[in-house]
C-alpha positions as CSV (number, residue, x, y, z in Angstrom):
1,X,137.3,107.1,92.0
2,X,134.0,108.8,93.7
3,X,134.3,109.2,97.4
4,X,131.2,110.7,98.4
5,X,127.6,109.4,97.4
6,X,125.2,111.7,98.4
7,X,120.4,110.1,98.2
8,X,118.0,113.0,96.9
9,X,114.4,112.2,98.6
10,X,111.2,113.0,96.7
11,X,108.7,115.6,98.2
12,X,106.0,114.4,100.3
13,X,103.9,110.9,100.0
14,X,101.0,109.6,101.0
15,X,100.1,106.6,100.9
16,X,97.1,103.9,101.2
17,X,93.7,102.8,100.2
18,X,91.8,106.3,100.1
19,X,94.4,108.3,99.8
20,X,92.4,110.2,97.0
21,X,90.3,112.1,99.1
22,X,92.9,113.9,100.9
23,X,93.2,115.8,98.0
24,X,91.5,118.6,98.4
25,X,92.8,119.1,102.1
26,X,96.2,118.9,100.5
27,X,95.7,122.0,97.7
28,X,94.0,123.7,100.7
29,X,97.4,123.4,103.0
30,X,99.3,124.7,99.5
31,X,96.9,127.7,99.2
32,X,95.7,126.5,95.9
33,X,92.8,128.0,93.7
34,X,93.6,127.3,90.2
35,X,94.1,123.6,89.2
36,X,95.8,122.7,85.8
37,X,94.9,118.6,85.4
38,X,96.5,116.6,82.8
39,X,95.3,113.1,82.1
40,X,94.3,110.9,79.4
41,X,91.5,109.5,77.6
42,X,91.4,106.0,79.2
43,X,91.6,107.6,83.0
44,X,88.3,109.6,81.8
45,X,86.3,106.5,80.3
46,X,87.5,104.9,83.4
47,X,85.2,107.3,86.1
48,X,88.7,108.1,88.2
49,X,88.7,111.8,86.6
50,X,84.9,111.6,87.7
51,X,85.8,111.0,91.0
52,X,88.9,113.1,91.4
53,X,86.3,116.0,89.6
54,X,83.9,115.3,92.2
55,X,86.8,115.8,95.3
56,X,87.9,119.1,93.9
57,X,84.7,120.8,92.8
58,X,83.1,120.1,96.2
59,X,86.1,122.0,97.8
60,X,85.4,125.1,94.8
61,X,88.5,124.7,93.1
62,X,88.9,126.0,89.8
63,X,90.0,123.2,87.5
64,X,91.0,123.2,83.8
65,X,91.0,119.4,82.5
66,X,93.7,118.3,79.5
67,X,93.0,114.5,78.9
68,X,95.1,114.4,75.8
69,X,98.4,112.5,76.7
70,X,99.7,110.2,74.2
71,X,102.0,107.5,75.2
72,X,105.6,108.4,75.7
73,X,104.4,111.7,74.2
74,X,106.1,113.4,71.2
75,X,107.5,116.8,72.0
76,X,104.3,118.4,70.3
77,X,102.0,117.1,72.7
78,X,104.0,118.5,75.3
79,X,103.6,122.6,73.4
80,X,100.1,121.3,72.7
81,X,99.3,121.1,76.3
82,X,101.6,123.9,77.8
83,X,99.6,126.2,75.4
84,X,96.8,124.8,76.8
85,X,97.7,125.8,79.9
86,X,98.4,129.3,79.2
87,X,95.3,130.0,77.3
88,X,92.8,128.4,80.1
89,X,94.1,129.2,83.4
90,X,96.8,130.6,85.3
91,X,97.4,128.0,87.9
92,X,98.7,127.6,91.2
93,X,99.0,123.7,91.4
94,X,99.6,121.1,88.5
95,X,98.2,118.1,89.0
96,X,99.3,115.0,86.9
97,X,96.8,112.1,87.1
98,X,97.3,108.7,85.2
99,X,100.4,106.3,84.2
100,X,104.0,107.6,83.3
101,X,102.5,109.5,80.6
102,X,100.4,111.9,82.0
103,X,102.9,112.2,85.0
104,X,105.6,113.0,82.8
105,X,103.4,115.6,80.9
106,X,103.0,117.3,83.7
107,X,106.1,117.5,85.1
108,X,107.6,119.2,81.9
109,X,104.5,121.1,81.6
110,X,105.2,122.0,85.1
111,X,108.8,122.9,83.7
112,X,107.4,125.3,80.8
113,X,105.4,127.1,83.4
114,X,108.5,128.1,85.4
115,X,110.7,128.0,82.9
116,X,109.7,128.5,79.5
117,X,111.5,127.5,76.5
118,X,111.2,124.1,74.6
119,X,111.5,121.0,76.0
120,X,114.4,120.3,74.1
121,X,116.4,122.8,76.1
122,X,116.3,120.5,78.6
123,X,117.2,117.0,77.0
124,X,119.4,115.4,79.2
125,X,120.9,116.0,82.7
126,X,120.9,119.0,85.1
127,X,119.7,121.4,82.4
128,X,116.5,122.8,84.6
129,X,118.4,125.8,86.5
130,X,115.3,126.7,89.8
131,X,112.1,124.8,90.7
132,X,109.3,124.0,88.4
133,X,105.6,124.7,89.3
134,X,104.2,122.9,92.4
135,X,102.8,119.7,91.0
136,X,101.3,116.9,92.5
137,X,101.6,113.2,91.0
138,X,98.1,110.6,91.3
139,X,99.4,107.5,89.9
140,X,97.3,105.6,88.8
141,X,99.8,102.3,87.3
142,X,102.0,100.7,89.2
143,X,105.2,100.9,86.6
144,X,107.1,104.0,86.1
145,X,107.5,105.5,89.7
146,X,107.5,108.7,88.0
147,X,105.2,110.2,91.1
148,X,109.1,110.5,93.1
149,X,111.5,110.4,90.2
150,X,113.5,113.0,88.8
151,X,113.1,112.2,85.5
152,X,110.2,113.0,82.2
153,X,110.5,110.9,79.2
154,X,109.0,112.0,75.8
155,X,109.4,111.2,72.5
156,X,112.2,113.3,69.9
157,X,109.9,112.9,66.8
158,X,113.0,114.3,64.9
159,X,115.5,112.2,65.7
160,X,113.1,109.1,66.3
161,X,114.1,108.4,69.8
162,X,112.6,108.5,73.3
163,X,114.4,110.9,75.3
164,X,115.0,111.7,79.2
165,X,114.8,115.1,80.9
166,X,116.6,114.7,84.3
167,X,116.9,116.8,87.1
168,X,116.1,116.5,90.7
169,X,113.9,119.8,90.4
170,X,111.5,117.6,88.2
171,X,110.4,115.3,91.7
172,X,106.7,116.1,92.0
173,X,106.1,118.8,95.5
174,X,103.5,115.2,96.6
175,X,103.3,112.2,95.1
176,X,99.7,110.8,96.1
177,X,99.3,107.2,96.1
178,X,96.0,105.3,96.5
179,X,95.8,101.6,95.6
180,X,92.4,101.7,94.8
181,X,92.6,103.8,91.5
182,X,95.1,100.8,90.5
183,X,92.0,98.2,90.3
184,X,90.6,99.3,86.9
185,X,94.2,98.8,85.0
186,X,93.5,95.9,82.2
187,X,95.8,93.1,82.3
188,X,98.2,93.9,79.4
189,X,98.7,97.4,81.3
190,X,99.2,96.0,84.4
191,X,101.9,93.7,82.9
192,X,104.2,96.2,80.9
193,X,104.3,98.8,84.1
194,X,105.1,96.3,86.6
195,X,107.6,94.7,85.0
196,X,109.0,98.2,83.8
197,X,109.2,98.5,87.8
198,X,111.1,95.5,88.4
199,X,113.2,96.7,85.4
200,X,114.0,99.7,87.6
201,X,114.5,98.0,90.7
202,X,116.6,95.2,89.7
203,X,119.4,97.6,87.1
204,X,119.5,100.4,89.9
205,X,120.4,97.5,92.6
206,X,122.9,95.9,89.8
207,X,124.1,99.3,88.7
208,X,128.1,100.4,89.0
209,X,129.3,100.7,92.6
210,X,129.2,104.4,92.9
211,X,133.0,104.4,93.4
212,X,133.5,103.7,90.2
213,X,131.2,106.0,88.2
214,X,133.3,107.3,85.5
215,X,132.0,111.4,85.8
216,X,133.1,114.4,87.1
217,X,131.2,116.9,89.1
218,X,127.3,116.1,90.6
219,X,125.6,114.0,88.8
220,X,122.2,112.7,89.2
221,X,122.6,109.2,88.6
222,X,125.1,108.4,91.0
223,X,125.6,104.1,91.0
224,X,124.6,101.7,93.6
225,X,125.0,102.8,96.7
226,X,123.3,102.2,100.4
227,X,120.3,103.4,100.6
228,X,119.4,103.3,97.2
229,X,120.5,99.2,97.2
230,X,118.2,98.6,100.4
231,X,115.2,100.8,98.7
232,X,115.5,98.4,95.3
233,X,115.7,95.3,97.3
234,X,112.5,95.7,99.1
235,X,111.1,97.3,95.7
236,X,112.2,93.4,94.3
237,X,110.5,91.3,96.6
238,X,107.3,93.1,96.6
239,X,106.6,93.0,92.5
240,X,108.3,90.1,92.1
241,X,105.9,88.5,94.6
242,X,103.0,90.1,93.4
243,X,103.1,91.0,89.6
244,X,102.1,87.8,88.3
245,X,98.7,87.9,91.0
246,X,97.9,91.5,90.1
247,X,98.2,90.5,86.0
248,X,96.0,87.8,86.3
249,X,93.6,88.8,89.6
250,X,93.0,92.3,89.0
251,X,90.6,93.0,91.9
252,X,93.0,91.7,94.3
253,X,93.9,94.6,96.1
254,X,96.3,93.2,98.3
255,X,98.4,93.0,95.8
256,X,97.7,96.1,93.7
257,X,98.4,98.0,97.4
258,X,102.0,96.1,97.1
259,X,103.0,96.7,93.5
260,X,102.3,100.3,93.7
261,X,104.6,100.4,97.1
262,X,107.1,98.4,94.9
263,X,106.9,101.0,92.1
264,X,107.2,103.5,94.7
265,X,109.9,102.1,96.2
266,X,111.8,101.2,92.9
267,X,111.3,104.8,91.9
268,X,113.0,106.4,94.6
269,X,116.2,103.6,94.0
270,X,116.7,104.6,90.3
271,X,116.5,108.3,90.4
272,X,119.1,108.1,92.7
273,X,121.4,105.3,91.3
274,X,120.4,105.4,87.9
275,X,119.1,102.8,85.2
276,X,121.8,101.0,83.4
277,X,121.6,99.2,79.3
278,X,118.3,97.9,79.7
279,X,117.1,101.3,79.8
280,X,119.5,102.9,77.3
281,X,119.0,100.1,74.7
282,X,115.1,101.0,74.9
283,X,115.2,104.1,74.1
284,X,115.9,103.6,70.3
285,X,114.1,100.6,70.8
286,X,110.8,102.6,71.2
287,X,111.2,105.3,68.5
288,X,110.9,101.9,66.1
289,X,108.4,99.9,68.1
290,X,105.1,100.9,69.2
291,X,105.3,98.8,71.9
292,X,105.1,100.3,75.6
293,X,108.5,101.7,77.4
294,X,107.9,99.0,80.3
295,X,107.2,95.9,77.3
296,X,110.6,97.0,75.8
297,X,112.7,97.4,79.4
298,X,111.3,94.0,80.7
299,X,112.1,91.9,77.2
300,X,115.5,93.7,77.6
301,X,116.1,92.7,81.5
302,X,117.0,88.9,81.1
303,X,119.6,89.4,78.4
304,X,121.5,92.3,79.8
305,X,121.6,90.7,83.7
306,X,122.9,87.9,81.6
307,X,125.3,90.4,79.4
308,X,126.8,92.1,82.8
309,X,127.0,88.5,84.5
310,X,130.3,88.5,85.3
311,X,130.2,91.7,86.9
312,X,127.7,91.5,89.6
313,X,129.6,89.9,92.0
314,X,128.1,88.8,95.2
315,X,125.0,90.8,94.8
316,X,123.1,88.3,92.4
317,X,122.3,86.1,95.6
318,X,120.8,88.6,97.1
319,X,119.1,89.6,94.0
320,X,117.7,85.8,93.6
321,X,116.7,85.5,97.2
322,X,114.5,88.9,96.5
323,X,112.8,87.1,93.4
324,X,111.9,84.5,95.8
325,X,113.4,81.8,94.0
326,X,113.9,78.7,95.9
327,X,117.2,78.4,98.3
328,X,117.1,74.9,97.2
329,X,117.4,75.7,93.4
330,X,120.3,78.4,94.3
331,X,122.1,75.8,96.1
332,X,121.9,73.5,93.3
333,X,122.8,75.4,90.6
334,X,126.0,75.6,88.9
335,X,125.4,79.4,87.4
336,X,123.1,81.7,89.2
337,X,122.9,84.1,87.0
338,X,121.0,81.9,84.4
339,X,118.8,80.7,87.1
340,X,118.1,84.6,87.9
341,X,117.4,85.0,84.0
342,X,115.5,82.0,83.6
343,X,113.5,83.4,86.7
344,X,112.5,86.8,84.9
345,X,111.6,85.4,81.1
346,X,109.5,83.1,83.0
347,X,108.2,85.8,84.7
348,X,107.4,87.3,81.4
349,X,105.7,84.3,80.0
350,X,103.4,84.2,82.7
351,X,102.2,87.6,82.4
352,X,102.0,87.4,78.4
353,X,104.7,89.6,77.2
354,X,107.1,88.6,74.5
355,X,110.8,87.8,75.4
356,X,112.4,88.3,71.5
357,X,112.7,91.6,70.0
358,X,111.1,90.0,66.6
359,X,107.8,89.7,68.2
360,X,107.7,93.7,68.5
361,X,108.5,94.6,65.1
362,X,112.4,94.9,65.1
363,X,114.0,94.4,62.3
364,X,117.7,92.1,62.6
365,X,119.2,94.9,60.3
366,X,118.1,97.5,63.0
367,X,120.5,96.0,65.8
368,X,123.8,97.9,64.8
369,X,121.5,101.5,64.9
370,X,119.9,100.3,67.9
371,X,123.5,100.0,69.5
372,X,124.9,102.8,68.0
373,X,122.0,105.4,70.0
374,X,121.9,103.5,72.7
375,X,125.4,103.7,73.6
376,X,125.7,107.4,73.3
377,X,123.1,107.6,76.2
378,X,126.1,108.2,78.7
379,X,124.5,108.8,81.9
380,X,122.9,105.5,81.5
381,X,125.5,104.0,80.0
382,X,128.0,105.0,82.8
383,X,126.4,103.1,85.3
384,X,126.6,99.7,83.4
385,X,128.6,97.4,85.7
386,X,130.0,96.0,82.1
387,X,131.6,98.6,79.6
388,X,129.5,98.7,77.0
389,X,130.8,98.6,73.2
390,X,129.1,98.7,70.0
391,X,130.1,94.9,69.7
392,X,128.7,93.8,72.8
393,X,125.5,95.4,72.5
394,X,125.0,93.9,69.0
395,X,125.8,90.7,70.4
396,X,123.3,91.1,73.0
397,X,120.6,92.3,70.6
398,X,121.3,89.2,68.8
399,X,120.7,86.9,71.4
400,X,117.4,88.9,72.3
401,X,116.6,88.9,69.0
């Protein structure tokens, strides 16, 4: 048994409509000249790198653009862009500006700047040793939270899986957060990140009582615990209030303002407390699909809440009263927990994504490899309030299937 638990903050945030244009007053207050900026394609046909451009070239900085992210990107794309970066400009501040993607490619970029080395010497947990270049995160999706998080995911092109680097070293120095550069995010895209969010939220508030964490030493996914259970809670109640409005009214910025606080928020629970099988199970899941990390985590959600069910104890009430399902229909029902899954497919119906893993291109004879991966993923896998076996997960796959 674990007796301690200890919550790793991010750096700093800002937050709120605007917030862009504090950007250049922020590199000014970290003595910054050189800017590295890593984006993609979409962000550029979009007019936000215009805009961001506009901000920085006003103030004189000297800025080197890389708008090549890939999603989930393969491990050349990360040496693609770090030797980038070394060729064009020796830089004092990284900026990551975009979804996951391009916030993740820059925080391992970031790493490779400080660090050098592959990106495979730092697969896994607590392999970065010091700090990584000062980087600041622009999100510009409401999904992955990775502006806060202390974790980069790209894909292992060699072993055909999509792979973690965590460390609390990775959490961006600022995290800059303005609703406003949410508004231009199509429907579909809008969809898969905020229900990657709630993803987050809801397996870091159901994850393993910290007590019980089978690991020795400090690790960085440390269970449910306090602060982290109150932080996924509010994260809850805010996308699960507002998802299905920002899919379908996209210029409605009230609630693009509270699904990137919920992705915020949801961010700083999981990279504290951890992710759980949802996550581990979509990580083999997306070196066979080419469907989106946060498509893959939210078909997964329903059927592993459901998988875990008799292991969450008290905590689904409070989980169903923070998906705003009716008190009514709680006091009614005779299982909870299928209410709570019924809640989240229908969820996923409304905001067009597919509930069955046949709809994305899995195979039924994939399910035993799929299993197999995910349940080597261990500091994922430890955090799963249900033991997890080979059996079980097939059985779940099935039923997802």
């Amino acid at each position: 048994m674990r007796d301690t638990w200890s919550y790793f903050p991010s750096g700093k945030i800002i937050f709120g409509n605007g917030a862009i244009h504090k950007l250049g007053e922020l590199l000014k207050n970290m003595n910054a000249r050189n800017i590295f900026l890593i984006t993609d394609k979409g962000i550029v046909q979009s007019g936000i790198l215009n805009t961001v451009m506009h901000i920085l070239e006003k103030d004189n900085f000297q800025v080197k653009v890389f708008d090549g992210t890939t999603p989930e990107p393969p491990v050349s794309k990360v040496l693609e862009c770090y030797e980038y970066a070394k060729k064009e400009i020796n830089a004092d501040v990284i900026i990551g500006l975009g979804g996951g993607s391009s916030i993740d490619l820059a925080k391992v970029v970031a790493l490779l700047v400080a660090h050098g080395g592959q990106p495979q010497d730092y697969f896994g947990e607590n392999a970065i040793p010091s700090a990584i270049a000062p980087l600041i995160a622009i999100p510009t999706t409401a999904g992955t939270g990775s502006e806060v998080t202390s974790v980069a995911v790209v894909t292992d092109t060699v072993n055909n899986i999509k792979v973690g680097i965590s460390n609390n070293y990775l959490r961006p120095a600022v995290a800059l957060l303005d609703p406003e550069l949410t508004m231009q995010l199509p429907p579909y895209v809008t969809a898969c990140s905020g229900i990657d969010a709630l993803a987050h939220a809801i397996e870091a508030y159901l994850a393993k009582d910290f007590k019980y964490i089978q690991a020795e030493g400090d690790i960085l996914f440390q269970g449910s615990a306090p602060i982290s259970d109150t932080l996924a809670l509010q994260a809850i109640e805010l996308i699960s209030k507002n998802l299905v409005t920002a899919v379908q009214q996209g210029t409605n910025l009230e609630a693009r303002s509270n699904m990137l606080l919920g992705s915020l928020l949801a961010g700083l629970a999981f990279s504290n407390a951890g992710t759980a099988a949802a996550h581990a199970l979509a990580y083999p899941i997306g070196g066979l699909s080419k469907s989106p990390h946060g498509e893959v985590t939210g078909l997964l959600l329903p059927y592993v809440i459901s998988y875990n069910a008799r292991t969450t104890g008290d905590k689904i009430n409070k989980l169903a009263q923070a998906l705003h399902i009716p008190a009514h229909n709680l006091h009614l029902a005779s299982d909870k927990i299928q209410l709570v899954v019924s809640h989240i497919i229908d969820i996923l119906q409304q905001i067009g994504l597919p509930t069955q893993l046949h709809s994305i291109g899995i195979k039924r004879e994939q399910l035993p490899e799929i299993a197999e991966k995910a349940i080597q993923i261990e500091r994922l896998i430890r955090n799963n309030p249900r033991a997890a076996t080979i059996g079980g997960f097939i059985d779940l796959l099935e039923k997802a299937y």
